[in-house]
C-alpha positions in Angstrom: 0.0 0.0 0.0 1.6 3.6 -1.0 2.2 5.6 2.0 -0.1 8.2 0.8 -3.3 5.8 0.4 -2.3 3.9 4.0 -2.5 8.0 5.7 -5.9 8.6 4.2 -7.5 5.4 4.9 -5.8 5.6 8.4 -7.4 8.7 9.2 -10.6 7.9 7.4 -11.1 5.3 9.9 -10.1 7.6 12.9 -12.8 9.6 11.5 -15.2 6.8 11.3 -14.6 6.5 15.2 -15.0 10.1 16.0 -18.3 10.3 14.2 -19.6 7.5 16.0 -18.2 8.5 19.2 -19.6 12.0 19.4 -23.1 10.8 18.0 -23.1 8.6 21.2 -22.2 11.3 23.4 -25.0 13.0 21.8 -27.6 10.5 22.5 -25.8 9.8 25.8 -26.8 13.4 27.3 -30.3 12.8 25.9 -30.7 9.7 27.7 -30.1 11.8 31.0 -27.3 9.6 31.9 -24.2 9.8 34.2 -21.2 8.2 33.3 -20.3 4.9 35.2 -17.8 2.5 35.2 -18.7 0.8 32.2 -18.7 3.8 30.0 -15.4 5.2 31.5 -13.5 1.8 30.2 -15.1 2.3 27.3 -13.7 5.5 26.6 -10.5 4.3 27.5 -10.5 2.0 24.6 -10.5 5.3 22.2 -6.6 5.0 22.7 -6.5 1.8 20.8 -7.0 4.0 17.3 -5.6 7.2 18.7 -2.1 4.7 18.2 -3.3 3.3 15.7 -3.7 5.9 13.0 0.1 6.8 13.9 1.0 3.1 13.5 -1.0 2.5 10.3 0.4 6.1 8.6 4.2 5.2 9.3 4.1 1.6 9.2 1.4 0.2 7.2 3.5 -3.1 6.3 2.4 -3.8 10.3 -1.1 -5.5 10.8 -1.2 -4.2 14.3 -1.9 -0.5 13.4 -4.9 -1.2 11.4 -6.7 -3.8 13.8 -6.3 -1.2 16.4 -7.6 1.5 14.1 -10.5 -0.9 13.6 -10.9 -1.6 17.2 -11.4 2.2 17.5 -14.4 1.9 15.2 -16.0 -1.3 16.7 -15.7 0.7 20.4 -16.9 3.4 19.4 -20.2 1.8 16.9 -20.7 -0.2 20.8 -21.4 2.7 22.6 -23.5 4.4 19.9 -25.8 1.6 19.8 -26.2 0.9 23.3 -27.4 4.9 23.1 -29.4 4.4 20.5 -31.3 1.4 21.2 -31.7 3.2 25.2 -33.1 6.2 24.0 -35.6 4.8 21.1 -36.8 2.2 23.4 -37.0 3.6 26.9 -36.5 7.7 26.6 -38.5 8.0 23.6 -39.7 5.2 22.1 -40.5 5.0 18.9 -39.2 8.3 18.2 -36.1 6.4 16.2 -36.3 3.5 14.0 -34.2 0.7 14.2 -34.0 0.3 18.1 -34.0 -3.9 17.4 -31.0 -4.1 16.5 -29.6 -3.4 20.0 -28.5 -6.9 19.3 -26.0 -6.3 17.0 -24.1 -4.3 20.4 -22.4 -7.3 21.5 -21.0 -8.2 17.9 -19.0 -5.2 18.3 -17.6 -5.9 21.2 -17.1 -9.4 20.0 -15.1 -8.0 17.1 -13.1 -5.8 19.3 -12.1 -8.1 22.0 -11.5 -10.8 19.1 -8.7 -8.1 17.6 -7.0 -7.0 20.1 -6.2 -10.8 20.8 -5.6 -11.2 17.6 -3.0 -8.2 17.6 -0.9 -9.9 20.7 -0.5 -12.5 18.9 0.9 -10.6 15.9 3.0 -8.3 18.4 5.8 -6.8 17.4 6.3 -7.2 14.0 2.7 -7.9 12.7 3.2 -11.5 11.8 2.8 -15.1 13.7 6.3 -15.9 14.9 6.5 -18.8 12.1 4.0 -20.2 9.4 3.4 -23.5 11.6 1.1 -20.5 14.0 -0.9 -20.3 11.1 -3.3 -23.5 12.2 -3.5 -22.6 15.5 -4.5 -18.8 14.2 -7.4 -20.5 11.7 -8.5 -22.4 14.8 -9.1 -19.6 17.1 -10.7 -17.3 14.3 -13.3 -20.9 14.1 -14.0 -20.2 17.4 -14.4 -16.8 17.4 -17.3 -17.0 14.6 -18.6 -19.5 15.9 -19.0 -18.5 19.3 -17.8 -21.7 21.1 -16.7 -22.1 24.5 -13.0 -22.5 22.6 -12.8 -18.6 23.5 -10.6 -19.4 26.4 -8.1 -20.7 24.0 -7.6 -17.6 22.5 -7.1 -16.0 26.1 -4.3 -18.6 26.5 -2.8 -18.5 23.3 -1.9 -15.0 22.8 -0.2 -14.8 25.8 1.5 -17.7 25.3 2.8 -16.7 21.9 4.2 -13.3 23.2 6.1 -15.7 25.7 6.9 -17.9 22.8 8.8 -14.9 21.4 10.4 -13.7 24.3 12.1 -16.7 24.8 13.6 -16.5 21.4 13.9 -12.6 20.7 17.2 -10.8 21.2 18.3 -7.1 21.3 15.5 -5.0 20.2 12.8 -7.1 19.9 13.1 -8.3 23.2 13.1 -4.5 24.8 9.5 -4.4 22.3 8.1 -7.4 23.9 9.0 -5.6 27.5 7.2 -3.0 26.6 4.1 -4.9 26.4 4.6 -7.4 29.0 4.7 -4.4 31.5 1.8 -2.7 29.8 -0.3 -6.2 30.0 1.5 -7.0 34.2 0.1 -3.2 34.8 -3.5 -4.4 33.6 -3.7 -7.6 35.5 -2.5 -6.2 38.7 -4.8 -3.4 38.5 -8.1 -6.2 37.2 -6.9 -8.6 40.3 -6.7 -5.6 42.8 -10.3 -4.5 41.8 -11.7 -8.4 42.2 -10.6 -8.3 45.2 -11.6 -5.3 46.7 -15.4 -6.5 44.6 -15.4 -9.8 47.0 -12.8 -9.2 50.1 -12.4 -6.0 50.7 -15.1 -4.0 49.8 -14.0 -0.6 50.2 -15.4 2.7 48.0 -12.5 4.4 48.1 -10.2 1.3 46.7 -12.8 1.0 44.2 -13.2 4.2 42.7 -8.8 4.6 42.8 -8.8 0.7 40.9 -11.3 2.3 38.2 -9.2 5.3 37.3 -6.4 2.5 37.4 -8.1 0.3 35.1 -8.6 3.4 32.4 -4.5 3.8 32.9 -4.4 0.4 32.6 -6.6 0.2 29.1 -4.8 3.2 27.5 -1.3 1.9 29.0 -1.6 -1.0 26.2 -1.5 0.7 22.7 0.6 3.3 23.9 2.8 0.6 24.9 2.7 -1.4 22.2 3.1 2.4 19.7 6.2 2.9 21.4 7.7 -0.6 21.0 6.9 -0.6 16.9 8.0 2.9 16.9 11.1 2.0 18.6 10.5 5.8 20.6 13.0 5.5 23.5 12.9 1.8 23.4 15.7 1.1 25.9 14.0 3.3 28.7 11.7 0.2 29.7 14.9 -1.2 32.0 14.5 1.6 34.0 10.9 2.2 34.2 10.8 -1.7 35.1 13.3 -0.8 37.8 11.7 2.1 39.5 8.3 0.1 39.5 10.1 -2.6 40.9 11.4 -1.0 43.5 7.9 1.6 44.4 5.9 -1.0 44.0 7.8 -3.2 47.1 8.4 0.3 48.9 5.3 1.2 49.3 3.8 -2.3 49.8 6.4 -2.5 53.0 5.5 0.8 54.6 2.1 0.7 54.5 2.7 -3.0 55.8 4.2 -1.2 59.0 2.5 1.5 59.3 -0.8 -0.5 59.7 0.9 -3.4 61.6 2.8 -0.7 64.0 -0.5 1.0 64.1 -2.6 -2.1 65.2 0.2 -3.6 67.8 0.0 0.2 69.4 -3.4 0.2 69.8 -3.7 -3.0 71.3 -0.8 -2.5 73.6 -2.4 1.1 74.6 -6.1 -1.2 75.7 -4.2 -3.7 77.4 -2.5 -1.1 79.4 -5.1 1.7 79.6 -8.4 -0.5 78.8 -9.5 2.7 76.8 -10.6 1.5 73.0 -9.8 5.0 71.5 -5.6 5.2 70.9 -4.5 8.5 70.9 -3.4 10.7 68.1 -0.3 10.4 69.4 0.6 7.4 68.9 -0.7 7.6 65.4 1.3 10.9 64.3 4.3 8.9 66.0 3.6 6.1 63.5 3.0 8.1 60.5 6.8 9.9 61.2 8.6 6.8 61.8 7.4 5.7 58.5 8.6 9.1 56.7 12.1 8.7 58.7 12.2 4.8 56.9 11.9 6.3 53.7 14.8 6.7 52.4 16.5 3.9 54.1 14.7 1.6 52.9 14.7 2.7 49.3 18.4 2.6 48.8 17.7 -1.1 50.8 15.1 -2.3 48.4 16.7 -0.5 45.2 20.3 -2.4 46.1 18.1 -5.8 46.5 16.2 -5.5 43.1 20.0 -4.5 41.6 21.6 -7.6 42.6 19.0 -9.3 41.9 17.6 -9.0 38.9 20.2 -6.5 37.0 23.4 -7.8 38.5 25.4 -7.4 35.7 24.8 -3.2 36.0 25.2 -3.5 39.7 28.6 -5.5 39.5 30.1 -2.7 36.9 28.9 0.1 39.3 30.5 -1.8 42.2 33.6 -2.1 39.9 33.6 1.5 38.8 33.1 2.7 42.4 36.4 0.5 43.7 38.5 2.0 40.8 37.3 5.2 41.9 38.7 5.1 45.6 41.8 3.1 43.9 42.5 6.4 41.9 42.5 9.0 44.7 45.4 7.0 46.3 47.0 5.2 43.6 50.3 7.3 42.0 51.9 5.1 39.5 51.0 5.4 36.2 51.8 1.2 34.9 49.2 0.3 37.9 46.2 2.9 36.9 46.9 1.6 33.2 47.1 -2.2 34.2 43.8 -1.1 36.0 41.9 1.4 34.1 42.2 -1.6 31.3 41.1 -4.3 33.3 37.7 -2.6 34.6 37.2 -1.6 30.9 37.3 -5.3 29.9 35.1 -6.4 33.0 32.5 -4.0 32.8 32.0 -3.4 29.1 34.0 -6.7 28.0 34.7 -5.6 24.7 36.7 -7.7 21.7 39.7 -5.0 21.9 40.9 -2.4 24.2 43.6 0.6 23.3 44.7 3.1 26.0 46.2 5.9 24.6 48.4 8.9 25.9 49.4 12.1 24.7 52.2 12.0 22.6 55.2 12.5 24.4 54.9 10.5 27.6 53.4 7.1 26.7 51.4 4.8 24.9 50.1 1.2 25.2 47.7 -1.1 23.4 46.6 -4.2 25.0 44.7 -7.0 24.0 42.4 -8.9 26.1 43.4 -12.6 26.6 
């Protein structure tokens, strides 16, 4: 397709969505609605061709760009009908024609869900990983038409083919697929919080914050996946794993002992006391012993997620940081050289090394062994 014809249908369909969007809206206010959760997510799906047009104008040789431009459209024909069929059947019936064909609400749906599976599964490059995917691809399309309790499979599969190409991807490709996986581990964390709060927990203000987290979560996914085809500051995902990583455990541990140090003080105070009321106090007391943890903690928890799972970059700052004190105290030039070129070799391990010095006092030119 000529680039020219790929940016025109592209934003033709972008279009498409927009028009059926804002005639939604329209009937939306008509209807005398408020929004809830369900139309909140569904607006959150509007990022899906938002990426899309962007993917499908600069690379429409990838499948992904178009099924999310179409995924745009099918969200957006969803909530115009569920409008549509609310207002000529219950606001003002009759007033429209057409309202029967409410039915066709969950087709789009079916349709969207169906491609944005179907787009994992083609993740990164916009192709199965090899042609022997292709039967396994036919069968899940069966069972998407046919509406079979097979829809489970697809669930499975598409996961399991990103981890298929994980496993096998190198260099960039694999920093694409990271992109994703934290996208998609940001979504399921967010979905499992909210079931749990919906049968355990069952508090309002968890449930409205896991909402607005579940919109993140929604729009976190094409923009994700945009920036891994794009290849837009592709190698920044170590770090943002990293930082999440270690926030994430941070804050799980302090609130951990704030609550727990809360609790054991209030029950220590009634045993003493026998007064049920602790006093603020004790809970201000709490709330700075946790702000005076902070920080030790942190460089606690960021050293432990280093050595853990990015040892290689924690033993080359280790490394660097020895040479560094060496160099304050060490005087003879052979040593520093001898040294200088080994933490070269150990940190960056590179096929040659050359240390050079200004002309006129000395040069050398080692090979590693």
């Amino acid at each position: 397709m000529r680039r020219r014809v790929a940016v025109w249908l592209a934003w033709s369909l972008l279009a498409l969505t927009l028009l059926f969007g804002s005639l939604g809206c329209l009937l939306f206010f008509l209807n005398d609605r408020s929004p809830d959760e369900d139309v909140w997510f569904t607006l959150a799906f509007l990022a899906f061709p938002l990426v899309g047009v962007v993917l499908a104008a600069r690379r429409p040789e990838n499948a992904i760009g178009w099924m999310f431009c179409i995924i745009g459209v099918a969200t957006s024909l969803y909530f115009f009908i569920g409008e549509y069929a609310t207002y000529s059947q219950m606001t003002r019936p009759g007033a429209l024609p057409g309202g029967w064909f409410a039915w066709s609400q969950d087709l789009t749906a079916f349709v969207g869900w169906a491609l944005m599976y179907s787009s994992i599964m083609l993740f990164p490059a916009g192709r199965l990983p090899s042609p022997r995917w292709r039967l396994l691809a036919w069968t899940l399309a069966l069972a998407f038409l046919l509406f079979t309790p097979f829809f489970v499979l697809v669930v499975l599969a598409a996961p399991a083919v990103v981890l298929v190409r994980f496993w096998r991807a190198r260099g960039e490709e694999r920093q694409q697929i990271k992109w994703f996986a934290y996208a998609a581990g940001f979504w399921i964390g967010v979905a499992g919080l909210l079931t749990l709060n919906d049968h355990v927990l069952r508090d309002p203000v968890i449930a409205l914050a896991t909402n607005v987290l579940l919109g993140v979560a929604v729009v976190s996914i094409p923009v994700a996946v945009g920036i891994a085809i794009l290849r837009y500051r592709l190698y920044d995902i170590d770090l943002l794993i990293n930082r999440t990583l270690v926030y994430a455990s941070l804050t799980t541990i302090l609130v951990l002992l704030y609550f727990g140090g809360v609790t054991a003080t209030q029950t220590l105070f009634r045993a003493l006391t026998g007064q049920q009321q602790q006093p603020q106090l004790a809970v201000v007391a709490s709330t700075l012993a946790i702000a005076a943890l902070f920080n030790p903690l942190r460089h606690h928890v960021q050293s432990f997620m280093d050595r853990r799972f990015y040892r290689r970059k924690y033993d080359a700052a280790k490394t660097l940081e020895a040479f560094s004190a060496k160099l304050r105290d060490e005087t003879d030039l052979d040593t520093l050289t001898d040294d200088l070129i080994g933490v070269v070799r150990e940190t960056m391990q590179p096929a040659h090394v050359s240390f050079w010095l200004r002309p006129g006092t000395d040069s050398r030119d080692r090979q590693p062994h």
